[in-house]
N, C-alpha and C positions, 0 to 999 in steps of 0.2 A: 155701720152704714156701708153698703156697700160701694163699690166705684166702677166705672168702665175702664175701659184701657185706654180713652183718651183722659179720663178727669185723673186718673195714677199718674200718666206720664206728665200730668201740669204741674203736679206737684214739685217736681225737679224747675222749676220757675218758680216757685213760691217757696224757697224755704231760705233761713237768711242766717248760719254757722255751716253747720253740718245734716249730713247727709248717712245715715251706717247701715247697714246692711249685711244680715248673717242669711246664707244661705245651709242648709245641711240637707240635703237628699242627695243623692247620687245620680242621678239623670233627671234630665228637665227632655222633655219634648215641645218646644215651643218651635212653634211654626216658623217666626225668621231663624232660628239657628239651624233647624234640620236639615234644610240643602247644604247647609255650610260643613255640617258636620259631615254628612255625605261624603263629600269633594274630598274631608280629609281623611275618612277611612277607606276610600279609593287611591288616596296617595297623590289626588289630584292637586293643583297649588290653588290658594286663596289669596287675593290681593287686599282683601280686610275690609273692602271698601266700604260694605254694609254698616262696617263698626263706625266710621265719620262721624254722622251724625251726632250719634252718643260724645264720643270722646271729643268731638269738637266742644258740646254745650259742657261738657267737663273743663277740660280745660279755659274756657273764656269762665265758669267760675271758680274754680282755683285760682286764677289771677285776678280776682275779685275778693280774693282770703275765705272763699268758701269750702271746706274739705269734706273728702268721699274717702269713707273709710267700709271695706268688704272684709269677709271672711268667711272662707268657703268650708265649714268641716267634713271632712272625707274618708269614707271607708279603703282602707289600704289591703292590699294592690288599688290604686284606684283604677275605679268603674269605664270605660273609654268614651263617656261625655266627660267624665272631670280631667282626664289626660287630654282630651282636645278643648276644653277650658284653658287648662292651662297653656297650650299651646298658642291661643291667641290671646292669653292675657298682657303682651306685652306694651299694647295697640291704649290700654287702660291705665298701665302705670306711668305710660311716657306723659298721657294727659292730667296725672295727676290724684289717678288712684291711688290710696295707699291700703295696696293688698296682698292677704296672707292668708294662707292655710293651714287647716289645725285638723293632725293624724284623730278618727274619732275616740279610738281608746286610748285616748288624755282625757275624754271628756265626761267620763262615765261618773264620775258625782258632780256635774254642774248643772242645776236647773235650765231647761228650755222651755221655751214657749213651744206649742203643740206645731208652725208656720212657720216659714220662711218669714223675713219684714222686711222692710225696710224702715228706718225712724228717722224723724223729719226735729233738727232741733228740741229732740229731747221732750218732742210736747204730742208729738202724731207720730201714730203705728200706721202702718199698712200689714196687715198681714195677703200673703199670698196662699192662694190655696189649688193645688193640682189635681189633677185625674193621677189613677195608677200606673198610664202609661206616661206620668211627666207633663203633661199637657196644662198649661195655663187656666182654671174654671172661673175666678174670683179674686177679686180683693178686698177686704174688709179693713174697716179705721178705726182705732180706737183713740182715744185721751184720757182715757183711765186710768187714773194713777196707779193702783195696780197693775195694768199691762204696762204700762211706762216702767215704772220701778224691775219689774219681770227682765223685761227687754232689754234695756241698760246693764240690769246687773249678768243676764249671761251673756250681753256681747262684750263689758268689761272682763267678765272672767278668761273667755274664751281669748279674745284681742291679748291678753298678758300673756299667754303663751306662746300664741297661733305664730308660725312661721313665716316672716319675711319674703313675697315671692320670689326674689331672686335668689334666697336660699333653702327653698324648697326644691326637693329633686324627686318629682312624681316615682314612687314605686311600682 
């Protein structure tokens, strides 16, 4: 089934443990991030303020016992969306993210799903799905146990390795 970009973002109101989410491409082109990214490969400063939002509804549930767990797998040298990624990840941990990066040649015998997801308590996929230039096109859901099972087992895999972000040091 497919979703909009408002019924994806409800989701993050509707889910009642966890929240996980593996990303693995090396540049997104999504419209709120691009002027930001702009600014920072201009050298210009960012006051994050865009980030709010997010990191606020995170952290009001984290103090609810709800946890957001990411992992970004990345081609090294990384790409300079994922070094400016990282450069405003920090706006995410303080709210309550717990997130880590995983170099991708660790990851060359761990099954992936063909998407990005995000999984909703272990019961609901979203996958994302881009253009070639990064660009947001779709979201689609699954509860098939099959994709469930898929999705679990390579963000488990991947999570048991994947790097801590504050001791990850972009190459």
């Amino acid at each position: 089934m497919g979703l909009t970009y408002d019924e994806f973002t409800a989701l993050f109101t509707q889910f009642d443990r966890e929240a996980i989410h593996l990303e693995m491409r090396d540049s997104y082109g999504t419209a709120v991030e691009l002027p930001h990214m702009a600014k920072w490969a201009a050298g210009e400063p960012d006051d994050l303020e865009w980030l709010r939002p997010w990191c606020d509804q995170v952290r009001q549930h984290v103090a609810e016992g709800k946890v957001y767990r990411r992992v970004h797998v990345v081609s090294e040298p990384l790409s300079d969306y994922q070094r400016w990624s990282h450069s405003i990840m920090q706006p995410h941990i303080d709210a309550g993210t717990d997130m880590r990066w995983m170099p991708r040649r660790q990851v060359s015998s761990i099954a992936f799903p063909g998407n990005d997801f995000w999984m909703f308590d272990s019961r609901l996929v979203v996958f994302h799905h881009y253009a070639g230039n990064g660009a947001s096109i779709d979201f689609t859901t699954s509860t098939d146990p099959a994709d469930i099972e898929l999705c679990t087992s390579a963000f488990n895999a991947v999570w048991k390795l994947a790097i801590p972000h504050p001791d990850y040091l972009p190459g």
